[in-house]
TORKE-419694 format. One record per residue (C-alpha): x negated, y, z. Coordinates in pm, whole numbers, padded with zeros to 5 digits, always signed. Layout:
residues N
XYZ...
***
This chain:
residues 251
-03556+00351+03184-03371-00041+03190-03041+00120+03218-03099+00412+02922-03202+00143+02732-02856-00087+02772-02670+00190+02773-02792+00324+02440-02739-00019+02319-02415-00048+02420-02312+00308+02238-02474+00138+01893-02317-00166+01941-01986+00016+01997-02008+00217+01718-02126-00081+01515-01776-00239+01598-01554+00077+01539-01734+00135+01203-01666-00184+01101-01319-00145+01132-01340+00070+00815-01472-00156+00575-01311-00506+00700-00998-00577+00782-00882-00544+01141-00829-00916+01310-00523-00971+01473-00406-01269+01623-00013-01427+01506+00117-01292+01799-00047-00967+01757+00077-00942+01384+00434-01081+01451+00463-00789+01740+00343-00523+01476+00575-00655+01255+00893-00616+01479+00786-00307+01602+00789-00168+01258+01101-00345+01140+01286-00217+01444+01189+00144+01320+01328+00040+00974+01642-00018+01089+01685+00278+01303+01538+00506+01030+01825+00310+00831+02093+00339+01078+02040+00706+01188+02082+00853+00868+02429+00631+00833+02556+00815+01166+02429+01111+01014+02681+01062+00693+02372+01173+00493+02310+01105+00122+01966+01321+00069+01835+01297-00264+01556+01114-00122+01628+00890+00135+01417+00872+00488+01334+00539+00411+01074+00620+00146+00867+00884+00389+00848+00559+00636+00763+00329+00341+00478+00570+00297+00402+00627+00639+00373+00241+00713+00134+00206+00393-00110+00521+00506-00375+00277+00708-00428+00105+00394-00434+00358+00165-00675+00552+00363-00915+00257+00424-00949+00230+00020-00968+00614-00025-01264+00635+00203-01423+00310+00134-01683+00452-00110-01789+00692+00163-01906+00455+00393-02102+00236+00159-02154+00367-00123-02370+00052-00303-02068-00207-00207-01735-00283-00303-01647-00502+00012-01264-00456-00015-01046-00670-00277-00910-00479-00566-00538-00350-00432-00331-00591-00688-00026-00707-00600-00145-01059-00516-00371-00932-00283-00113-00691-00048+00171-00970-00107+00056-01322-00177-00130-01487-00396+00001-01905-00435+00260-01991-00699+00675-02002-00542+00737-02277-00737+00542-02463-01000+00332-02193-01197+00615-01935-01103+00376-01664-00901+00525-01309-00727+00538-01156-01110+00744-01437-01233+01018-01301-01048+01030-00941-01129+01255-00783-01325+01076-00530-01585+01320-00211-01622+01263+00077-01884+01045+00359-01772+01159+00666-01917+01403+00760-01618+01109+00711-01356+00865+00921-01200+00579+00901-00945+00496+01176-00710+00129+01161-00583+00257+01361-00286+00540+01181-00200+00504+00802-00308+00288+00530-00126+00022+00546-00400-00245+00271-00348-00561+00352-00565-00913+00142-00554-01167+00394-00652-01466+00190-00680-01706+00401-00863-01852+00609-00594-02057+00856-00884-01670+00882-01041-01502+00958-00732-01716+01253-00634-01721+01371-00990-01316+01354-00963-01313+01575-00636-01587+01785-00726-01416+01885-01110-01049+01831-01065-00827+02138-00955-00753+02474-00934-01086+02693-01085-01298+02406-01147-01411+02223-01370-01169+02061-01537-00875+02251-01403-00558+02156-01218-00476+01764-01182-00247+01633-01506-00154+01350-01585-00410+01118-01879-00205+00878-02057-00517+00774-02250-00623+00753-01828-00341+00655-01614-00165+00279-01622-00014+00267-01272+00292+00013-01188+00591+00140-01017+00789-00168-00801+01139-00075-00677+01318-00082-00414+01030+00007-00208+00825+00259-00481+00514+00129-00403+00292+00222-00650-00003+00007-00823-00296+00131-01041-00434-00038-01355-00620+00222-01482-00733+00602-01349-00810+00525-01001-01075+00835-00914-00860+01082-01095-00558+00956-00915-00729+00983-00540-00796+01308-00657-00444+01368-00680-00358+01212-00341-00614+01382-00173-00499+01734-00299-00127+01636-00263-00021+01733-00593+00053+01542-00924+00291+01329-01095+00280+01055-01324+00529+00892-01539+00490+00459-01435+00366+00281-01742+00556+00024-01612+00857-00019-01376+00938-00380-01171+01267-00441-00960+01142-00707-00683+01464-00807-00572+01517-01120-00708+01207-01264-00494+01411-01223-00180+01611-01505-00284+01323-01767-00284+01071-01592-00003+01080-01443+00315+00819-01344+00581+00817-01326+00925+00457-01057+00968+00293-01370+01042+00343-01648+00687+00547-01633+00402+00777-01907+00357+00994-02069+00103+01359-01980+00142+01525-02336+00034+01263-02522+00276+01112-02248+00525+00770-02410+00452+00483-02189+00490+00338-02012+00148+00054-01817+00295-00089-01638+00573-00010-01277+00585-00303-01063+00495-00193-00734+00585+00089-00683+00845+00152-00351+00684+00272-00530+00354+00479-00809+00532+00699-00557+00653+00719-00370+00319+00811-00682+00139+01087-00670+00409+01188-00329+00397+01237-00431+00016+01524-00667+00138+01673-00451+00424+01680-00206+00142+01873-00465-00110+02158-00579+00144+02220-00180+00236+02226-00058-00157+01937+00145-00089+01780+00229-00431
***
């Protein structure tokens, strides 16, 4: 009866731990983050590098389907959030400051300071495709959104609601920020179809010349002094990918 006992506590303990996981962020130490971090770079630059031997020039470069694949963790920890607790929030809104950094570069200069805003007529987001990163937060909204939206219900297929919809669009990596519409948009995810035109469009490039990251800080470029911790490993390397993608004209 002693050993039922610990070993049904040890099952609720473990799956105390492992649900956890969803809701909070997953501790690593550096060392674990700056191995993530070179791992995934190293499969940057061979996605890169493959498709040069190849001689390819697809319409939509490899790049962008590991961009999204590197992102997916994240994404799916928000999409779900709601699910597991319902009454709570416990995850920061997914703003740029939050999956990048958050301190100034330079004196009152922050991460937007540097971006370039470019017009947004020629652009378009694909809900399929894209690394879209929506914060549904509303759990009454979110199950209203996947109980009503698409084919023979209740509002009919996904569309896009400019009244709705405010998402950012930052290039090179197209990673994909939301403002406003974030249930309808999950919907959209979650059924794999959709696409939205970006209220607004941002080139990053320009922050490569001031900031760099190594998975584990960011640091200033003219100093290498340490900005911030890393929050997520996941966006250190995207904010990489971004420069890999500027030295090889990838855009």
């Amino acid at each position: 009866m002693i050993l039922l006992k610990k070993v049904k506590s040890l099952f609720v303990n473990s799956n105390k731990s492992k649900l956890s996981v969803y809701n909070q962020r997953i501790i690593q130490s550096d060392n674990d983050k700056k191995q993530l971090f070179d791992n995934m770079i190293a499969a940057v630059k061979d996605t890169i590098s493959q498709n040069e031997e190849l001689e390819q020039s697809p319409i939509r470069h490899p790049i962008y389907d590991l961009i999204k694949m590197i992102g997916l963790r994240i994404q799916a920890k928000y999409l779900t959030n709601k699910l597991y607790d319902p009454s709570h929030f416990r995850l920061p809104d997914i703003t740029s400051d939050e999956v990048f950094f958050k301190k100034p570069v330079e004196d009152r200069m922050y991460i937007n300071n540097y971006l370039k805003q470019l017009p947004n007529e020629a652009y378009s987001v694909s809900l399929k495709d894209d690394l879209v990163l929506p914060w549904p937060w509303n759990y009454e909204r979110l199950v209203g959104s996947l109980v009503s939206i698409g084919e023979d219900r209740h509002w009919g297929n996904w569309k896009m609601d400019r009244s709705n919809h405010n998402v950012e669009l930052w290039l090179p990596i197209r990673v994909v920020f939301i403002i406003g519409g974030n249930h309808s948009i999950t919907s959209g995810i979650v059924q794999g179809i959709g696409t939205l035109k970006p209220n607004y469009v941002y080139d990053m490039t320009s922050i490569y010349d001031v900031i760099y990251t190594d998975g584990v800080y960011y640091y200033r470029k003219d100093d290498n002094t340490k900005l911030e911790k890393v929050n997520e490993v996941e966006f250190a390397v995207l904010f990489e990918v971004g420069r890999i993608m500027k030295e090889k004209g990838i855009h």
